[in-house]
N, C-alpha and C positions, 0 to 999 in steps of 0.2 A: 581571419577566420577561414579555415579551410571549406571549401566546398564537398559537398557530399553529393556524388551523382548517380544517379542509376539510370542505368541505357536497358530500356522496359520494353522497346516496340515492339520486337517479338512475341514477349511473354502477353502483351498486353493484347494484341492480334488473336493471339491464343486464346483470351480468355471474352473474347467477342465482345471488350467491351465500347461500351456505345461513345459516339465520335457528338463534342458539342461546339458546334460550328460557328455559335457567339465566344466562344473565348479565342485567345490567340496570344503564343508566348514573348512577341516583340514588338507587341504595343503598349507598353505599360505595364499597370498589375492595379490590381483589385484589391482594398484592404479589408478585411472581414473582421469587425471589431469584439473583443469578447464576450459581449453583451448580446453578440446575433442570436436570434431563437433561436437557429438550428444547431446551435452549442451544444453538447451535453457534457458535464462535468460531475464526478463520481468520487466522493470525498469529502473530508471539511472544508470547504473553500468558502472564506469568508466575501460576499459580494456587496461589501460594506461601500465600497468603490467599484460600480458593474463594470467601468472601462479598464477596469485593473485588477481583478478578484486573486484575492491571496492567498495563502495559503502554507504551513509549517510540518505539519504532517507528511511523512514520505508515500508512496502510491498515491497519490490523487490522479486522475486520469480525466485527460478531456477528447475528446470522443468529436468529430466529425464525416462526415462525408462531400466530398469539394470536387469541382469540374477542374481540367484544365490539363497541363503537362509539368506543372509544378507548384511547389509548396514554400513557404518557410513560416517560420513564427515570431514575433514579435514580442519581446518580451526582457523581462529587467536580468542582466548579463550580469553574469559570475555569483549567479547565485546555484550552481547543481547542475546535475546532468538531467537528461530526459531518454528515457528509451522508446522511440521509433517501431509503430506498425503502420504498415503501408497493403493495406489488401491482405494476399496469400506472401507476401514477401520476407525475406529473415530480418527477424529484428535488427533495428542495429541502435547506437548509444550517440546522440548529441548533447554538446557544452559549448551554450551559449557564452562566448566571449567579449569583457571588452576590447573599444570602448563601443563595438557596434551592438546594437539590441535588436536586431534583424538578422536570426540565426537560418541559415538555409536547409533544407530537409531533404529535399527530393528535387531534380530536374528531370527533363528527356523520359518523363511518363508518358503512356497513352492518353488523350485528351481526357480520360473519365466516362463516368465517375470515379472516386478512389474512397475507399474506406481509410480515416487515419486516426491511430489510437497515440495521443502521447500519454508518456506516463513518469512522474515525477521520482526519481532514483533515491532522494536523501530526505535527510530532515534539516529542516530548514528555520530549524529555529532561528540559528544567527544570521543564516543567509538573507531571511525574507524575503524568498520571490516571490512574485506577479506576474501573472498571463496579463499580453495586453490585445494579441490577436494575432491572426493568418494575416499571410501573403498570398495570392494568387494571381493565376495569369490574368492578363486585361479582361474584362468582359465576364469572369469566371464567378460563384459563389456557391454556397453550400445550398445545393437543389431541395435535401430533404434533412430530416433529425434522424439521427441514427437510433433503432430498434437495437437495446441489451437487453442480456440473458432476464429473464423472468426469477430465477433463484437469485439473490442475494446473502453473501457470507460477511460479516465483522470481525474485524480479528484488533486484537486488543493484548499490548505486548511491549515489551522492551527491548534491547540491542537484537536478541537474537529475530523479533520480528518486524526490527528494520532494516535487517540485511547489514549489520554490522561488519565489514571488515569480510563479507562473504568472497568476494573479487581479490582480496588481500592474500597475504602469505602471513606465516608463520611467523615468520622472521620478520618482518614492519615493526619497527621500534615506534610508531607511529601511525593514529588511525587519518586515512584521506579520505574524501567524498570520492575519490575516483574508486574505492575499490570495494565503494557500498551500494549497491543496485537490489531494491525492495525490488525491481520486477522477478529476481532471479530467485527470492526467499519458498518458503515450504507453502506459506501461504497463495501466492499467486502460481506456483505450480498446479496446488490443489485445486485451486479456484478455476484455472484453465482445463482444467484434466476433467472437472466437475461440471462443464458449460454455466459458471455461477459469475455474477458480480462480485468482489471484493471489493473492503475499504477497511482500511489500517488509521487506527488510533493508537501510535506508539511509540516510546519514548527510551532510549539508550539512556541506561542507570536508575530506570524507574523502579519502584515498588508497588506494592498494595497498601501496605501500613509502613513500609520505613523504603528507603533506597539505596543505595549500593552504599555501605560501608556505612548508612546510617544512623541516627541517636538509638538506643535500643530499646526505647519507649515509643518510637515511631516519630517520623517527620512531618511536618508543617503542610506538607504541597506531596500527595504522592497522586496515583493515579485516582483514586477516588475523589481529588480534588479537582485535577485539570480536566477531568470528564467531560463534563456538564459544557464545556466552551467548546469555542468553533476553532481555535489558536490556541497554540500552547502556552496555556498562562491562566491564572485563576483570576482574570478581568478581562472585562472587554465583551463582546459577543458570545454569547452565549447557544448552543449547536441547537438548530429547530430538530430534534426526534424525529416527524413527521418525515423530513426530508430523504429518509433512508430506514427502511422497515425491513431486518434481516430475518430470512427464515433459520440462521444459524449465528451464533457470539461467540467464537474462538474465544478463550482468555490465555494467553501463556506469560503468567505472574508469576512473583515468586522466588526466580533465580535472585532477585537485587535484596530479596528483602532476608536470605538469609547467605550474607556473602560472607559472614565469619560467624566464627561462634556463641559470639553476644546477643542473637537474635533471640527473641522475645516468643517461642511457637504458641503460645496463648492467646497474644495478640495477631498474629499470622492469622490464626482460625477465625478469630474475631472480624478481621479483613474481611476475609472468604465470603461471612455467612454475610455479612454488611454487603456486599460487590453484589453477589448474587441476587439479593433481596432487592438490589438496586434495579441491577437489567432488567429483572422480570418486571415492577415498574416502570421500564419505558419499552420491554418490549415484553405485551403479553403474553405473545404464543410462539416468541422462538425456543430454539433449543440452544440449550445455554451447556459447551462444554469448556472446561479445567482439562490445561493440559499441562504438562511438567517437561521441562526441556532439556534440552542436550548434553547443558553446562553443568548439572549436578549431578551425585549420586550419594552413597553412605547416610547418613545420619541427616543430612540435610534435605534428599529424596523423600526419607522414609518421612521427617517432618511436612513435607508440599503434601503427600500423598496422605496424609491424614487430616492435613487439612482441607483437604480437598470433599477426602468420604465426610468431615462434619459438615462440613456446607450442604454437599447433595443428603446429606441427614435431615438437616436445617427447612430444609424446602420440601422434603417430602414429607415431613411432619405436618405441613400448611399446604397439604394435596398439591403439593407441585412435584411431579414426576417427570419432567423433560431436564434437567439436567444431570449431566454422565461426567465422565472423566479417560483422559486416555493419557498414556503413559507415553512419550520418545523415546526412542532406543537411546540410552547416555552414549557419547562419544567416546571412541576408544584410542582415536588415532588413525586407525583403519583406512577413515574415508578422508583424511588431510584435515588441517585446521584453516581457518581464515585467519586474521590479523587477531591477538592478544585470545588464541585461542576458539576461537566464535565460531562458529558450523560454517564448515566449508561448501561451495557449490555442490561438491558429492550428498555431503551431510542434508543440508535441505531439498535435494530430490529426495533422499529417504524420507525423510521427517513426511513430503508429501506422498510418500508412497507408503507410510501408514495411515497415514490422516484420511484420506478419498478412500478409502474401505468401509472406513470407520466412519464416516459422515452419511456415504451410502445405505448403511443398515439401518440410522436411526433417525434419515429421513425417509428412505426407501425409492430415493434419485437411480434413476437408472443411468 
């Protein structure tokens, strides 16, 4: 495993932060197990096992703050990448390798404290990782729980909002976890750009009532079905609601479900008003937006976008007036492709550079 080091002393002088005279980096290490209170973890993460909490879904984020002059994490190797915050410092990307499960993150910090955000890059259905905890220096542990942003966003989506092939080229005759990084997608720009929490329910190939290339009377298991659980799969744990109360529900459905001609736009609307009707029962007072993405246009556009006005029809017929619709700019080429097509890194800065306008107005976030 390659080591990853940052030589901080400077920066970290700089930034006056305070010196904790119980830790020390050559006397052992401290293991901070993932069960510690001062955890905070932001996602479906199933804590069905607390020394092991799982998790499938891409962007889960777990959230610390730790004493000391360095890091690593503990965790089941070769399952995905993690993206790396360290305080004010540039992100950067680790891939926990076999056969060691003791991935290293940070050395030659300032003793602390340190703000650290890891944030889970893929989806992880077949990988199935598990957090199992920090490394830290001798003597060191997480002093306090980290305070997040007070807004919270959901975003609810398919390949394009798991960062599909974003890091990829054009040219990949083949998709890799290395070149799909949900930190870099439209959503977690937005999210950051918005001072707001994120947390991503979404599945590459998914639909609302059918999925990519699916029966045209619709499929078995789409998104309205894996919902309701904490893992992807329609058994097993089932997601506590309560756990995460969005003041906003991105949806960007719809691309999978009408990926050829055979699609069903009756049943599509049908979807719509069902999905809808759904969130507002478990969240009653977010704002519920339908959004249409990148990968379509022509006749299958005009299709999403009408299904879309019958849902917000649907709901304001039953005095519900908080949900909208916004439109992405379709891809032209313009801004480059990712892997088998998919919005390029350029692409999802845009998509976030209409989204955070448009979120602003109809919460009134400054």
């Amino acid at each position: 495993m390659r080591r990853i080091v940052l030589t901080l002393t400077l920066l970290c002088f700089s930034l006056g932060l305070t010196t904790i005279a119980a830790c020390t980096a050559t006397a052992g290490e401290t293991f901070i197990p993932a069960d510690h209170a001062n955890l905070v973890y932001v996602g479906r993460v199933s804590f069905k096992n607390p020394k092991a909490p799982a998790y499938t879904y891409p962007g889960i984020q777990i959230h610390a703050i730790f004493e000391g002059t360095s890091v690593a994490m503990k965790t089941k190797p070769e399952t995905g990448y993690y993206m790396v915050e360290i305080d004010d410092l540039e992100p950067f990307k680790i891939h926990p390798e076999r056969p060691d499960s003791i991935a290293p993150i940070a050395e030659n910090l300032g003793k602390g404290p340190h703000r650290l955000t890891l944030t889970y890059c893929n989806e992880g259905l077949i990988m199935k990782p598990a957090f199992y905890g920090l490394i830290l220096d001798a003597g060191c542990t997480l002093p306090e729980k980290p305070q997040l942003p007070e807004r919270r966003i959901e975003f609810i989506g398919n390949s394009i909002t798991c960062g599909y092939g974003n890091e990829g080229k054009p040219t990949d005759k083949k998709f890799a976890y290395r070149t799909q990084n949900v930190y870099n997608t439209y959503e977690a720009f937005a999210a950051r750009e918005l001072g707001a929490q994120w947390m991503v329910v979404a599945r590459s190939g998914i639909g609302l009532y059918r999925n990519c290339n699916g029966n045209r009377n619709g499929d078995k298991i789409t998104m309205r079905d894996l919902y309701d659980y904490t893992l992807f799969g329609t058994s097993g744990e089932r997601w506590d609601f309560g756990r995460y109360t969005p003041d906003v529900v991105c949806v960007n459905l719809g691309t999978n479900d009408t990926t050829n001609p055979s699609y069903n736009a009756a049943l599509l609307t049908d979807a719509f008003k069902q999905f809808v009707r759904r969130l507002r029962g478990k969240y009653p007072k977010a704002k519920i937006v339908l959004l249409t993405g990148t990968m379509i246009n022509g006749k299958r556009l005009a299709d999403l976008q009408a299904a879309h006005k019958a849902a917000i029809a649907d709901a304001a017929a039953r005095g519900d007036h908080e949900v909208y619709r916004l439109d992405f700019t379709p891809a032209d080429g313009s801004l480059g492709y990712g892997t088998h097509k998919h919005p390029s890194l350029a692409q999802h800065r845009q998509m976030a550079q209409e989204l955070v306008p448009f979120l602003k107005k109809i919460t009134g976030w400054q």
